[in-house]
C-alpha positions as CSV (number, residue, x, y, z in Angstrom):
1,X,0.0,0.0,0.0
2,X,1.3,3.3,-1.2
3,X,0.2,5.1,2.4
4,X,1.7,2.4,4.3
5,X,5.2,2.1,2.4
6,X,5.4,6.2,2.9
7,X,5.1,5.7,7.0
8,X,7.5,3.3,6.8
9,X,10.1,5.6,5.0
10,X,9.1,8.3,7.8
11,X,9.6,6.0,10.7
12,X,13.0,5.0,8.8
13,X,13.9,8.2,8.8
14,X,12.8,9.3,12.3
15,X,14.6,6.2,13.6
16,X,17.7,7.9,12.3
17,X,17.3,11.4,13.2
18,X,15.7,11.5,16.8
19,X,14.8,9.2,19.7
20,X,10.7,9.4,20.0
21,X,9.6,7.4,22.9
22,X,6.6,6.1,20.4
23,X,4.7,2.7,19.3
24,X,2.4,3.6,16.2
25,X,-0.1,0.1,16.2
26,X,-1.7,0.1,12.7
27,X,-5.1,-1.3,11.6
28,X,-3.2,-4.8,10.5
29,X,-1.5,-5.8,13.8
30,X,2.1,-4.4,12.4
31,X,3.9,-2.2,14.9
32,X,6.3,0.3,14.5
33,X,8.5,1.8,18.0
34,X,10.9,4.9,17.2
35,X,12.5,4.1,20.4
36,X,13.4,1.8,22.5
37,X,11.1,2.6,25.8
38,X,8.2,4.0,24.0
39,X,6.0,5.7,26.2
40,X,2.8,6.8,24.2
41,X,1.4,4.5,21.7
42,X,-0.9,5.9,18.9
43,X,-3.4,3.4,17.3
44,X,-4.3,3.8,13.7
45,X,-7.6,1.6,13.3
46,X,-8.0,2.4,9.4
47,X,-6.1,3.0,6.4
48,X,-7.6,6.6,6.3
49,X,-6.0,7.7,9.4
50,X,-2.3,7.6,7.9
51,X,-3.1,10.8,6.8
52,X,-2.7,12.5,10.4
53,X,0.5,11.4,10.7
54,X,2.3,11.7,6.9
55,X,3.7,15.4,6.8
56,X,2.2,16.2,10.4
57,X,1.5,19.2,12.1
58,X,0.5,19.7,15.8
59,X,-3.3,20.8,14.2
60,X,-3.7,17.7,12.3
61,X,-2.2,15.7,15.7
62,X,-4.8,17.6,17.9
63,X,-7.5,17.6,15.7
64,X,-7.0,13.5,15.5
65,X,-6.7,13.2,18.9
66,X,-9.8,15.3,19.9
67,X,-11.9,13.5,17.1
68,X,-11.1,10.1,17.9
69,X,-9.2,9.4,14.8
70,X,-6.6,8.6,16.3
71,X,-6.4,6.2,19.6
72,X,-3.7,7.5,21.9
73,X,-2.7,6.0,25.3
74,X,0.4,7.6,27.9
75,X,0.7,10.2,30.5
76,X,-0.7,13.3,29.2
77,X,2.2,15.6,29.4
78,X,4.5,12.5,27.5
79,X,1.9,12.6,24.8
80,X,2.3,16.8,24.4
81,X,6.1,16.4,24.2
82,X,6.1,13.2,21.7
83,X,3.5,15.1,19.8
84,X,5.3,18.2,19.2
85,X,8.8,16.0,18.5
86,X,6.9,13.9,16.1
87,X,6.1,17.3,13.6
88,X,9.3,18.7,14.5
89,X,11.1,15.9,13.4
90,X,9.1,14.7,10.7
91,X,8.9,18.2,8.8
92,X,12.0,18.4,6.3
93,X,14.1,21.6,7.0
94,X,13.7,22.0,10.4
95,X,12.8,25.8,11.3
96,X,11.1,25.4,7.6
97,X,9.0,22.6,9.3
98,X,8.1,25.0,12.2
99,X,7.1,27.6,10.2
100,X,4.5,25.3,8.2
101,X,3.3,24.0,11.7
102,X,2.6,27.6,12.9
103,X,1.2,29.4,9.9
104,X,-1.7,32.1,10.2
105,X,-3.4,33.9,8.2
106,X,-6.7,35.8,8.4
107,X,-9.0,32.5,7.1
108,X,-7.0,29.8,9.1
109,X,-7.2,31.9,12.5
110,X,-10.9,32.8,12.0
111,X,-11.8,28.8,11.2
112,X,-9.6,28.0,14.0
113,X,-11.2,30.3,16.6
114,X,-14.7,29.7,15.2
115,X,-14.0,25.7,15.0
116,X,-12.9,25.9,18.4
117,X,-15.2,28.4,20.2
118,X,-18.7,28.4,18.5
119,X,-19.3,24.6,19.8
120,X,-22.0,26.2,22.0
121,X,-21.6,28.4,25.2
122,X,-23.9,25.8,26.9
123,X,-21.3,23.8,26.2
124,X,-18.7,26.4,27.9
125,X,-21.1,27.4,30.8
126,X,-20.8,24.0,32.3
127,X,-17.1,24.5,33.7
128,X,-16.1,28.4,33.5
129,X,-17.1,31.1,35.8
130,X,-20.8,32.7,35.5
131,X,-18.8,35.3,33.8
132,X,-17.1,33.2,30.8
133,X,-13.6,34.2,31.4
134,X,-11.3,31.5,29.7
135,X,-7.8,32.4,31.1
136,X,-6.2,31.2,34.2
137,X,-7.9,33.0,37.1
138,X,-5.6,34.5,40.4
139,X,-6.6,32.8,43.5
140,X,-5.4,35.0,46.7
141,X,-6.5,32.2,49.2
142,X,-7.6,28.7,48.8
143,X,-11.1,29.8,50.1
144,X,-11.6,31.9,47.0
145,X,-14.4,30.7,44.5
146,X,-13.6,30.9,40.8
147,X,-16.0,33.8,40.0
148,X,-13.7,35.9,42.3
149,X,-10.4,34.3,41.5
150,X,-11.4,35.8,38.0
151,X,-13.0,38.9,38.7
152,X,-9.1,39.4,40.8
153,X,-7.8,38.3,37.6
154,X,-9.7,40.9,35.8
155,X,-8.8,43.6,38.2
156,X,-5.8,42.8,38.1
157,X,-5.3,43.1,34.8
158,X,-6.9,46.7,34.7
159,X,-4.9,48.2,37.4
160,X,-1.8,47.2,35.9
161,X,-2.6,49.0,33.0
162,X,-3.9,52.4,34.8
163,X,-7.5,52.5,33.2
164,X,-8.9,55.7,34.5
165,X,-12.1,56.4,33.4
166,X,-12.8,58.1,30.1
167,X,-10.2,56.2,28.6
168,X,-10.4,54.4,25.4
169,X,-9.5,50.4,25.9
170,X,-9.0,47.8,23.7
171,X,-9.2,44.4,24.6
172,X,-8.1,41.9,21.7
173,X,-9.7,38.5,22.0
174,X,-12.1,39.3,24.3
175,X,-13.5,36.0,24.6
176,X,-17.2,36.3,25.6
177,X,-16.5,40.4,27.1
178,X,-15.8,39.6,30.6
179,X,-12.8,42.6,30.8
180,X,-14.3,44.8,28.6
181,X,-17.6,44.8,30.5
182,X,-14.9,45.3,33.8
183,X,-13.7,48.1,32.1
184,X,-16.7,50.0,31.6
185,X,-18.7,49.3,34.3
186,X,-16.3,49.1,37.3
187,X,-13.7,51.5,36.0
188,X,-15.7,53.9,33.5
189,X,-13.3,53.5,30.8
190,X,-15.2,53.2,27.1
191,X,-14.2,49.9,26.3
192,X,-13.9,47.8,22.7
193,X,-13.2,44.3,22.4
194,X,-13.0,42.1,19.1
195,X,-13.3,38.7,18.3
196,X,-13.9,36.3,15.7
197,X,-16.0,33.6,17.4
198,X,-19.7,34.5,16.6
199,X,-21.1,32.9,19.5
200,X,-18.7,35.2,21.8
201,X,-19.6,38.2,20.0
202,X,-23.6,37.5,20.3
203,X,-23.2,36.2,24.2
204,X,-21.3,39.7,25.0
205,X,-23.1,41.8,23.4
206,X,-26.3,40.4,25.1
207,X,-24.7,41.2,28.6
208,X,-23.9,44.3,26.8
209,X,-27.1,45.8,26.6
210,X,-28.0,43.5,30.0
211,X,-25.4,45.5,31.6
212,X,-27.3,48.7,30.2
213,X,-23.7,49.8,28.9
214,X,-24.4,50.7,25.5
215,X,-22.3,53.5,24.3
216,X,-19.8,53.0,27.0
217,X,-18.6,49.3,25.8
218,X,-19.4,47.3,22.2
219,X,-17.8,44.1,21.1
220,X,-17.1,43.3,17.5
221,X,-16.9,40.8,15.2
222,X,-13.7,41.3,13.6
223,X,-9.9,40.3,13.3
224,X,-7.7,42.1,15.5
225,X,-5.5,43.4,12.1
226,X,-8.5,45.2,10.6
227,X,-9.2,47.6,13.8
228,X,-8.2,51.1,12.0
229,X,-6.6,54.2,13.0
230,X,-3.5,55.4,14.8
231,X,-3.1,56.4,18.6
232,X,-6.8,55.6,18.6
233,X,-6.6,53.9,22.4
234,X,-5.4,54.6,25.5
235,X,-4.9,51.2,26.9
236,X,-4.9,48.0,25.0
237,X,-4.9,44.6,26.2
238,X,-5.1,40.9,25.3
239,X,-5.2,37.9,27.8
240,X,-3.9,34.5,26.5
241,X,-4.0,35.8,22.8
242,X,-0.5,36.5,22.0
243,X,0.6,32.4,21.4
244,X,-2.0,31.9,19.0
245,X,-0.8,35.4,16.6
246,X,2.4,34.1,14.6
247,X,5.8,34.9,14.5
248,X,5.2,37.5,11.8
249,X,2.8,39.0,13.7
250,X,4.1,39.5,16.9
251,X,6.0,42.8,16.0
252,X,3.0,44.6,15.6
253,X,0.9,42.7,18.1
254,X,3.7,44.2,20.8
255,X,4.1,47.5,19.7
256,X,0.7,48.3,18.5
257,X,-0.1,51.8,16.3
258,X,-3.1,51.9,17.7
259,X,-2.0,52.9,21.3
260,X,-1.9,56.6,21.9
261,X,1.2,58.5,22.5
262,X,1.8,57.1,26.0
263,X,-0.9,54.5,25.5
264,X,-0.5,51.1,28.0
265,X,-0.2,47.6,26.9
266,X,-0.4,44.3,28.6
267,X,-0.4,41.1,26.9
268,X,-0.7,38.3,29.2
269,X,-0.3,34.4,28.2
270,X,-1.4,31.2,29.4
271,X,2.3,30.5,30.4
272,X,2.0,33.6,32.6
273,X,4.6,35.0,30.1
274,X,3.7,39.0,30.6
275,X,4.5,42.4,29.4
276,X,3.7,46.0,30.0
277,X,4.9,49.0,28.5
């Protein structure tokens, strides 16, 4: 089978070139370790599945994993480091390789953001706060319930970054408007946030005009790159956003045109990674 005799020229070639603790198990009982302790084993119950692992990338891995197509079994954190060797390794080039893994442009970052988010917020509601904030929250004690952990996080976030009210703040990626509607309300600032998922959007501006903060705070359905204008906010901020830009975006993503003169910034990432300026 042509599929099958190209995996076996990229496990040949792995073999050679790096040591992946890793068992692939395919559909007709052949078994292939890269290593000699493999640690995770991936099943591959079909023919069809091959596909998620010739010329990989860590989207096609997750997305196989998520969806089932793929049967994985290890420790969690073993299958996140063998998953990210396996594309490293298997893409020719090497920092060529990583650049295919992390491309973005405008249509792949709204499918990926709408693919991801616009499952349902039902779905969402069941596990984060009644406020929908999906960042890592900042507990001050262990008595702390999550809707305070994140409304610290929040306020934290806006102190840091001086909002006085008046100002003009941009958050980018708001998620489902939790900081924006923070910024308005609590500290009086006039407050924009964009997104792409549609079902973010609709959820925040419903607590928008809940809220009774129309005029003071909107939320918009649009890709960070196409906000226009120079020096048009005071503060700008995005909370686990800046990992999911691209490396050719991240020079404008950190110093941003559209920050006034002495204009804040904060980005904040899931890896607590921060910066203000």
């Amino acid at each position: 089978m042509f599929l099958e005799h190209r995996l076996e020229r990229l496990i040949a070639k792995l073999r050679r070139t790096a040591a992946i603790p890793l068992r692939l198990e395919l559909w007709n009982g052949r078994a292939y370790d890269l290593a000699s302790e493999p640690k995770v084993k991936i099943g591959v119950p079909s023919p069809s599945a091959l596909r998620f692992l010739l010329s990989p990338d860590l989207m096609k891995l997750g997305q196989a994993y998520v969806e089932g197509t793929l049967r994985v079994e290890g420790p969690i954190l073993e299958v996140f480091r063998v998953a990210e060797s396996f594309a490293r390794s298997a893409a020719s080039g090497g920092r060529k390789g990583l650049r295919r893994v992390w491309r973005h442009n405008r249509k792949r970052d709204r499918d990926a953001i709408q693919y991801h988010y616009d499952v349902s917020n039902d779905f969402y509601s069941l596990w984060l706060d009644r406020n929908m904030v999906y960042s890592c929250a900042y507990f001050r004690s262990e008595s702390d319930s999550l809707e305070l952990a994140q409304e610290q996080k929040l306020d934290y976030i806006l102190n840091k970054l001086l909002v006085q009210p008046g100002e003009r703040f941009l958050d980018i990626g708001c998620g489902w408007g939790a900081l924006v509607l923070r910024a308005a309300k609590k500290y009086g600032a006039r407050a924009t946030g964009v997104t792409l998922s549609r079902n973010q959007y609709e959820f925040a501006s419903q607590r928008i005009r809940e809220e009774g903060l129309e005029g003071r705070c909107e939320v918009r359905l649009q890709d960070y790159r196409d906000v226009s204008g120079e020096g048009v906010f005071d503060k700008i901020a995005s909370v686990g956003m800046f990992e999911h830009v691209g490396l050719p975006s991240q020079g404008l993503f950190r110093e941003n045109p559209l920050a006034a003169g002495r204009g804040r910034a904060r980005h904040e990432s899931r890896h607590h990674r921060e910066r203000s300026r």
